[in-house]
N, C-alpha and C positions, 0 to 999 in steps of 0.2 A: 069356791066356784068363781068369785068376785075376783079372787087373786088371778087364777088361772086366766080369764077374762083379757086384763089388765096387761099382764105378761104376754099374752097374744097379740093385742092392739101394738105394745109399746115395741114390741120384733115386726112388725108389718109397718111400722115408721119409721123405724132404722134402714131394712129393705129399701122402701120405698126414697128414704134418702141417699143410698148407696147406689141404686138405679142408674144406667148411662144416660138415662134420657133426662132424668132432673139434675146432671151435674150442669156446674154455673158459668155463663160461655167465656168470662176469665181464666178461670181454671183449664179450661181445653187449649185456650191460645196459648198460654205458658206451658202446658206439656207438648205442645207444638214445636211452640219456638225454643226449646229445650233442647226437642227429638233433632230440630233443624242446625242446632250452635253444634252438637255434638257431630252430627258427620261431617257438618265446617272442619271439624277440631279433631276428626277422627287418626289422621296421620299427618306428619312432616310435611307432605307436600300438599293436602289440603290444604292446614293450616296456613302455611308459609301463601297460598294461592290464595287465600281468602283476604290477609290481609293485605295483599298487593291490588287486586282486581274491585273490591271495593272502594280504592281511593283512587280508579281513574274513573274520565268521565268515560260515557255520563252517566250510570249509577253509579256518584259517591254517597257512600255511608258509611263516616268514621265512626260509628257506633258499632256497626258488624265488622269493620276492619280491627276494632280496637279488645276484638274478643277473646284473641290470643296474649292479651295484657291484663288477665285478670288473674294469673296467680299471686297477685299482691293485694289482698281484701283490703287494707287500709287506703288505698288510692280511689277516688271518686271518678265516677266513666268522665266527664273533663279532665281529668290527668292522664288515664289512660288513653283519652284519643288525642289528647296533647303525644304523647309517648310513639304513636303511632302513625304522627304526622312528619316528626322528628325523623325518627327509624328511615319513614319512607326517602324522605327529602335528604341523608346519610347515605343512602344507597344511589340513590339519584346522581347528587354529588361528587360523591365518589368514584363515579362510571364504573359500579359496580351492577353488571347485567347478571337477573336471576336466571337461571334455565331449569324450570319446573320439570324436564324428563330425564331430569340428572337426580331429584330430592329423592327420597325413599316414599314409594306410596302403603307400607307396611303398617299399621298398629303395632305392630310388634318387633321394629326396629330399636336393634343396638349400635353404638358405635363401636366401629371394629377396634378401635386403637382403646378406648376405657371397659367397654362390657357393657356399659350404662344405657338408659332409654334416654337418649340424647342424641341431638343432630346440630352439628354447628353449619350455620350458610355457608361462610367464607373462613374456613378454618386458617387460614394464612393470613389474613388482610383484615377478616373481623374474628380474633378468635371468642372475643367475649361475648359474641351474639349469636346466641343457639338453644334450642327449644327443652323441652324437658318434656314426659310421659307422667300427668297429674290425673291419676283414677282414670280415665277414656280418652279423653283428652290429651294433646300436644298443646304448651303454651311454653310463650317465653318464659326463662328463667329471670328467676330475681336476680340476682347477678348481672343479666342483660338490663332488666328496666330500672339500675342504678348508672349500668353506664352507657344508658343514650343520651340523657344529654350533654357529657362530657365529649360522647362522640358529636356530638350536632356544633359545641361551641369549637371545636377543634377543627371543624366542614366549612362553617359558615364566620364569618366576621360577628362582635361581637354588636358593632353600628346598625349593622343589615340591615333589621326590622325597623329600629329608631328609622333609619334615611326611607327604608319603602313607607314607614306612617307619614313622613312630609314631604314626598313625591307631589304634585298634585295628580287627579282622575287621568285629564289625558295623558300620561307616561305612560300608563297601563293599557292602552289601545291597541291590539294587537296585529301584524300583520304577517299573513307565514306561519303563524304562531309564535312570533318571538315581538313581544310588546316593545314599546318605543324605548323606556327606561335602559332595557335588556342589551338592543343595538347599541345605546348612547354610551353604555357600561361598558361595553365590550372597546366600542374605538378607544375609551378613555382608558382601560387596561392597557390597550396597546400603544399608543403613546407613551404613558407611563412604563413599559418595560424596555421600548426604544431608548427611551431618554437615559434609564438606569444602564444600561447598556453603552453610549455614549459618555455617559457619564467616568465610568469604569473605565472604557477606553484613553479618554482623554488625561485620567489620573495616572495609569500605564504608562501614558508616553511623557509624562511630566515627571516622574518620580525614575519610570526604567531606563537605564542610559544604556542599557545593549542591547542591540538588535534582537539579540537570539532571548533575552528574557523577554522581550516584547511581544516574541510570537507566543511563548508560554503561554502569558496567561489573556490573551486575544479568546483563545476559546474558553477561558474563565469568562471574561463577560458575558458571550454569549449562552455558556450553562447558567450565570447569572439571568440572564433572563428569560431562561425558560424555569428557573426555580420560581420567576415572579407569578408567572403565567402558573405554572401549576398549581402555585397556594394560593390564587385570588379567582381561578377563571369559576368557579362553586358560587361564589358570591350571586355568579349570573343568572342564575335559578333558571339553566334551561332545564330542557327536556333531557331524558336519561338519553336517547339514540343523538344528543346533539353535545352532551357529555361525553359521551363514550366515544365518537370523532374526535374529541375536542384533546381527549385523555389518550388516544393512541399515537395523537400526533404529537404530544408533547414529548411522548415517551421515546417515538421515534428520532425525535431531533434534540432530545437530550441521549441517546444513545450514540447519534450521529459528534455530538459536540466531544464526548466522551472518548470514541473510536480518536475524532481531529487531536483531542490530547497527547495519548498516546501513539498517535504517527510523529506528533513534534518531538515525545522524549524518546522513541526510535531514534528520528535524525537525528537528537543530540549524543544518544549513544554510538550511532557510526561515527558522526565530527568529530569524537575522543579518539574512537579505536583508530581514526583515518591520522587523528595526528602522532597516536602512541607508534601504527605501522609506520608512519616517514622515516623513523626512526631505526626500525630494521634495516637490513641490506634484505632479505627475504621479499620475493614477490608475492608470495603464495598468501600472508595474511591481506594484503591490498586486493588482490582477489575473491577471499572469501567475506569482506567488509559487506559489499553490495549485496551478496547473495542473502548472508544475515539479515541485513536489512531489510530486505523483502520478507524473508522467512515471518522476523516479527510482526513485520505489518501486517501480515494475511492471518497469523496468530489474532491478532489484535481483531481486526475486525471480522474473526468468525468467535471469541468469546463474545464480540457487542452483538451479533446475531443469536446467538445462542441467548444470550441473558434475555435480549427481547422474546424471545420464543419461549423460553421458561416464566417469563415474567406473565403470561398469558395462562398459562395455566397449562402447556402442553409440553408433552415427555419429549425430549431431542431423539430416543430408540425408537417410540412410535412412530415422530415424523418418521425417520429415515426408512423406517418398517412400509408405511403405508407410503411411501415412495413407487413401490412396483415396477411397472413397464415404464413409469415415465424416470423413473434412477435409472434404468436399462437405456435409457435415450441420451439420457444425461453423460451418463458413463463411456457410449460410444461417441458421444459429441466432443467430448474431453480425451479422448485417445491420442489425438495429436497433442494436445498440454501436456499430459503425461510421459509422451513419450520425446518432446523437449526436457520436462523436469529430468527424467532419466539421462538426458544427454550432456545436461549440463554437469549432473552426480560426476559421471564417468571422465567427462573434462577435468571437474577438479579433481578427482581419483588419480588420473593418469597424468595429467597438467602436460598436455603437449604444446601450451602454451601459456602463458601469464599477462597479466595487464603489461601495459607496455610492451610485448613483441612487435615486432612487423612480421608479418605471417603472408603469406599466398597458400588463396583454396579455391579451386575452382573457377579460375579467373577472375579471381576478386584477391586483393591484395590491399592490406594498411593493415596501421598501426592498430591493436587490442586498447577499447576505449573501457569496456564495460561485459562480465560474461554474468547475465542474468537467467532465471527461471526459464524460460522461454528460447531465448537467442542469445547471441552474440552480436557486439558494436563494432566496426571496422572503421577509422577515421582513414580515408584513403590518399593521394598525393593529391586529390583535385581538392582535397576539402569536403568533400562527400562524406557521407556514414550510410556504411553498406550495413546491414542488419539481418543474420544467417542464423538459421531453425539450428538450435543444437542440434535438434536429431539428426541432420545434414550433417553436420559437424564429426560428428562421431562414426559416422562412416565415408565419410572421405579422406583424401589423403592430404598432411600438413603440412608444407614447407614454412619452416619456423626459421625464418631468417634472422629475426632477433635473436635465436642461440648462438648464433657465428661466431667460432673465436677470432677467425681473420676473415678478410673478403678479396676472395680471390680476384685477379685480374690474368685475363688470358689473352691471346692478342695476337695476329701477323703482321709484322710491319716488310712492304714490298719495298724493298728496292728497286732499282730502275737496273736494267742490263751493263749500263756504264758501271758497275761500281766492279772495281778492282779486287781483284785475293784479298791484298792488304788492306782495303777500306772496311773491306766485308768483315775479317776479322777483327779491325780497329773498332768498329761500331758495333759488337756482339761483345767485346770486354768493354769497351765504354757503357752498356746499358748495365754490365754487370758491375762496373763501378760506380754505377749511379745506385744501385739496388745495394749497396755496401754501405753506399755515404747516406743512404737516406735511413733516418731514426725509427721509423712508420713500419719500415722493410723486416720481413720476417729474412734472419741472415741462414738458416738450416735450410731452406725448403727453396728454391728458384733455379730454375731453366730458363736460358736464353742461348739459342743454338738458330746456324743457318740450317733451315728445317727443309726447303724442297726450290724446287725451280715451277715457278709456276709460268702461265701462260705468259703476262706480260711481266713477271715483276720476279725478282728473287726475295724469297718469303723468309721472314725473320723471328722465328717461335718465339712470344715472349710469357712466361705462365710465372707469375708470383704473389705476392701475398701482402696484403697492407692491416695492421694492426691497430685500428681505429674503434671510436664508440656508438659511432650512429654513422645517416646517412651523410648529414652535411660535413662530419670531417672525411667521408672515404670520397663523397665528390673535392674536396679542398685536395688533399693527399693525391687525390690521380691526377689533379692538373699541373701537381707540381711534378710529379713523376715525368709527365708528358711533357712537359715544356724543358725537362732534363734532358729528353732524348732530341730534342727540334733542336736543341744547343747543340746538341753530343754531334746530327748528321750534321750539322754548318760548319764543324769542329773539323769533322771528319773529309767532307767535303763532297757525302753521299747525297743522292734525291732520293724522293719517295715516288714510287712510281701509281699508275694509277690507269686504267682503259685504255688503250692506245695503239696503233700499228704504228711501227714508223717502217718507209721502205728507205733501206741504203743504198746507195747507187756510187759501185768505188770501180776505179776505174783496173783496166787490164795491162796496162802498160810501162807509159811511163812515171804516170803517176805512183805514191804511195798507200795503203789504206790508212784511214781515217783512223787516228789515236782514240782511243774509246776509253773514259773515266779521267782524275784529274789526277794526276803524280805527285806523291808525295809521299814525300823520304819516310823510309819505316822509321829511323828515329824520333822524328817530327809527330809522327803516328801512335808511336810508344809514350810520348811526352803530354797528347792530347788522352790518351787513354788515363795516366796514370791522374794528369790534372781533376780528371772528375771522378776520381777516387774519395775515398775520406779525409777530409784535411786538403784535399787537391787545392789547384788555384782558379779549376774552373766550377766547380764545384758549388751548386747553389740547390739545394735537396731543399728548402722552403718557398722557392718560386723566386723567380727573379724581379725586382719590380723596377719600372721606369721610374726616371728623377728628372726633378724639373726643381733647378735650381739648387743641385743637394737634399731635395725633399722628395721624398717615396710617394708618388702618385697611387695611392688606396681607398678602393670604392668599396670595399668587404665590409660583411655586415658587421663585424669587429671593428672597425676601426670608426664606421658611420654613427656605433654607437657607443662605442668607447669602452668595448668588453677588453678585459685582457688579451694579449696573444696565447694560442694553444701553446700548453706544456710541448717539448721536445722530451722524449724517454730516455735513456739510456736501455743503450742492447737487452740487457739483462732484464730490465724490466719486462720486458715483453717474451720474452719466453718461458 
């Protein structure tokens, strides 16, 4: 009965210990703050949320931020919130922005590329920092809390903290939020990557003796000091959103220095191809140089857009996808580019011109400077550059004067009524012995014939053909031609007629009429015709020039500047 007793009382004391109402209020907070760590710790993006929002103001508590750091039992909560001040100030640094609606909010998240309960933040940029699935719980992986602080000493300078402990109090005075130290730091950065920069330049131009190496590496310096700026601007311990400006501008104008590269070894590559084509007789690669050259440079700087844009974290298919109505705006905005780039295709396709023609379209007329993307260059006779929409181009019509194998010369020259049977025909073989004797003269193809009786003048058809390279020899060549036939009428002893009535007034009777032209014996006539033949004695087919003193009075640009005199051909050559 005593036992029985005994065993009753001692079961009604255990009860009575097990009770809710006598557990001990330690015990209760610890299954609290347990129940509380766990749904912190319950997925990826909890976790990853807990330890970031915990360490801004103004509830900081690196003791609940640092509760994702406890898969390593040997580590004391001072190293782990050591570990977690790191991490943060890594991320900071780095102008690495979290975006908590991107994390997984699953307990039961894998990663799609291992199968594993694992999530890494920044799989590119941090691959070694990423969580693990420990019984309920998401916490850093050991792996991760071995390598932050190698990532912290690789963020920050190794001085930092030494120089922030003998700062003195007022550096730390904040304004803006960016303390005095932070501003002072920052101008002394930039001085410092000015100078290195200068620096670099100045050794450039002392060491590089050529131009074209000098522009090289010009934008070397300057990617030099944006490499300064980017391994030192962390030291500044700003804020993550004055990091993250700080980190897209760098990136920006280290892309920009990188594009400027690559447009210099562009030019250097046309300045080869431009000197290797001098070399051909072929127009058509001098043509396609420029257009190349553009081609790469727009290469060039859509890879440096593209890298920035992948460098960010976004697909180049998505942009262009989520482009929509405003690609459709885009697309009709660039209809006219397009429809130049097309015109230009179809020019070099067809090539109804080349660098260097003289061309007439549409009332515009020069020399082809440059046929680009877009348009075409026109260097005109005034000196002007007319500048013409390919698309123009390719549907208008092209007089290509520069294919000219001769340049015609067409012509009436009027005689006066005076001139005689025998002048008339003495002066129609004298232009034709002039068009013999002259070297310039296409000798297959020329007419000169008395063509019609005009109003006041009897008209003198003259249509031939001069075999020259450009413009300045065909004006040279027709004034020698011209000044052939001014000899030929004085020879002859013809005028040139010109506007005029005249009235005759001859008498009925006893008087005789008026002798009309000047007489002169057909031999005398035959002798002036054959003189301005080939070999003639009057015969001067390269212009005749005044002397003064036995010396040839010469104001041509040849002689003012001491160029050679134009070759003379032989017949053959020219046909």
């Amino acid at each position: 009965m005593k036992k029985t007793l005994a065993c009753l009382m001692l079961c009604g004391l255990v009860l009575a210990a097990a009770a809710p109402g006598a557990a001990q209020p330690g015990t209760v907070d610890a299954l609290r703050q347990a129940s509380l760590r766990q749904q912190r710790l319950a997925t990826p993006r909890k976790a990853i949320e807990n330890f970031l929002e915990w360490q801004n103001p103004p509830g900081i508590d690196y003791a609940i931020a640092a509760e994702a750091f406890t898969l390593d039992s040997t580590r004391s909560a001072t190293e782990r919130q050591t570990l977690a001040r790191q991490l943060k100030r890594v991320l900071d640094g780095r102008a690495l922005l979290v975006r908590l609606e991107t994390i997984p909010d699953s307990a039961n998240h894998r990663d799609p590329r291992s199968g594993l309960a694992e999530y890494t933040l920044f799989p590119n940029k941090l691959p070694h920092v990423y969580l693990v699935k420990a019984g309920d719980e998401w916490l850093f992986a050991l792996a991760t809390l071995q390598e932050i602080p190698r990532l912290y000493r690789q963020t920050y300078s190794a001085w930092l903290e030494d120089v922030q402990r003998m700062l003195p109090k007022p550096l730390f005075y904040s304004f803006l939020g960016i303390a005095i130290w932070q501003a002072a730091g920052f101008v002394l950065l930039l001085i410092t990557g000015l100078f290195l920069r200068r620096l670099f330049a100045f050794l450039i131009n002392r060491l590089a003796s050529r131009a074209q190496l000098r522009r090289f590496l010009r934008p070397l310096s300057f990617l030099l000091m944006i490499g300064f700026f980017s391994l030192t601007y962390s030291n500044l311990q700003l804020s993550l959103r004055a990091n993250l400006f700080i980190s897209v501008l760098l990136q920006l104008l280290a892309a920009a220095g990188v594009i400027w590269q690559m447009f210099n070894l562009v030019d250097a590559f046309s300045a080869y191809l431009s000197r290797v084509t001098k070399k051909t007789a072929s127009k058509l690669d001098d043509q396609l140089i420029p257009i190349l050259g553009k081609v790469l440079k727009f290469l060039a700087l859509l890879l440096g857009v593209i890298t920035v844009i992948q460098s960010y974290g976004y697909s180049i298919g998505s942009v262009v996808a989520g482009l929509g109505i405003g690609g459709l705006a885009i697309a009709l905005a660039a209809q006219n580019t397009l429809a130049n780039f097309f015109g230009s295709v179809m020019i070099f396709l067809d090539k109804p011109f080349q660098v260097g023609d003289y061309i007439r379209i549409d009332g515009s007329e020069g020399t082809v400077e440059e046929v680009g993307f877009r348009s075409t260059r026109l260097r005109t006779p005034e000196d002007s550059v007319v500048t013409m929409p390919n698309a123009k181009l390719a549907d208008v019509q092209i007089n290509n004067l520069g294919l000219r194998n001769f340049r015609r010369i067409r012509m009436l020259l009027g005689l006066t009524y005076s001139t005689t049977p025998l002048q008339m025909q003495a002066f129609v073989e004298g232009i034709r012995a002039i068009i013999a004797a002259n070297p310039f003269m296409r000798k297959d193809a020329y007419e000169v014939h008395f063509n019609e009786f005009g109003a006041y003048s009897l008209n003198v058809l003259v249509v031939c053909y001069l075999k020259v390279g450009g413009i300045s020899e065909e004006l040279r060549e027709k004034h020698n031609f011209f000044m052939e036939i001014l000899r030929l009428a004085g020879r002859v002893g013809v005028e040139f007629a010109f506007p005029t009535q005249t009235l005759h007034l001859d008498s009925f009777h006893a008087r005789q009429p008026r002798v009309v032209g000047k007489e002169i014996p057909e031999p005398e006539l035959a002798k002036v015709v054959q003189g301005f033949g080939p070999a003639g004695e009057y015969s001067q087919p390269t212009a005749p020039r005044l002397q003064d003193n036995g010396k040839p009075v010469d104001f041509t640009a040849q002689a003012l500047l001491g160029l050679p005199k134009p070759q003379t051909l032989a017949d053959e050559e020219w046909r």
